[in-house]
C-alpha positions in Angstrom: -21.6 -35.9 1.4 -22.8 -33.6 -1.8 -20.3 -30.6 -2.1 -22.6 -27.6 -3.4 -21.0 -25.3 -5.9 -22.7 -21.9 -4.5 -22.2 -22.5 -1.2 -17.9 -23.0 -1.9 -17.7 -20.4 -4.2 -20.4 -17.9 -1.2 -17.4 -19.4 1.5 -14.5 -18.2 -1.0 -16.1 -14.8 -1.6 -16.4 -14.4 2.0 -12.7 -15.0 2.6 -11.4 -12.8 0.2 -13.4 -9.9 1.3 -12.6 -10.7 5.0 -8.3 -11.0 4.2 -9.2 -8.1 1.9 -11.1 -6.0 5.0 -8.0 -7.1 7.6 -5.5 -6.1 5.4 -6.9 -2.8 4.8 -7.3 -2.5 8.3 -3.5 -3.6 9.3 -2.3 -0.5 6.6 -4.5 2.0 8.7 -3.4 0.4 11.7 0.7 -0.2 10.8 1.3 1.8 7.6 4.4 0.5 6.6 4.8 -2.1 9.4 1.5 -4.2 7.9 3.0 -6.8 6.7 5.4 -8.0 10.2 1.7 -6.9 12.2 0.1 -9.6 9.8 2.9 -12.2 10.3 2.8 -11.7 14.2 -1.1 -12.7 14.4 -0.3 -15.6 12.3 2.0 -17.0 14.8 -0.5 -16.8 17.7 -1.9 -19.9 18.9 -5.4 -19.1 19.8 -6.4 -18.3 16.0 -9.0 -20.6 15.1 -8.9 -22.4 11.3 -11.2 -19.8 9.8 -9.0 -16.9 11.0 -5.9 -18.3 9.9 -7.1 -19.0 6.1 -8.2 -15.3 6.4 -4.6 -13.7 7.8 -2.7 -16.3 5.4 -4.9 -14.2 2.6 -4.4 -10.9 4.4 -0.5 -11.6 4.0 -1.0 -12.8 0.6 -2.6 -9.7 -0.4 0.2 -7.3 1.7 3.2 -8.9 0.1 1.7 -8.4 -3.5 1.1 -4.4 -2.6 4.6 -4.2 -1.6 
């Protein structure tokens, strides 16, 4: 298999400005409950492996706003 360099660092990009898009979205949503909204969907079951890497970011970037 041949990793290529742009299409990891087009995936990363993506994921950073999907967590950063949620995140913004859970502060509209929750104000100052965000971060415990964020932590709830990370517990369900049905997320799929993409959406997780996205609300472990989404946390990520709520705990460092805090």
């Amino acid at each position: 298999m041949i990793l290529n360099p742009l299409r990891l660092y087009r995936r990363r990009q993506r994921l950073l400005r999907e967590a950063l898009e949620e995140a913004q979205y859970l502060r509209r949503r929750h104000g100052d409950d965000a971060l415990l909204a964020a932590r709830d969907q990370l517990r369900r079951s049905e997320l799929t492996s993409w959406g997780r890497q996205v609300m472990e970011r989404a946390v990520k970037l709520l705990q460092s706003k805090v």
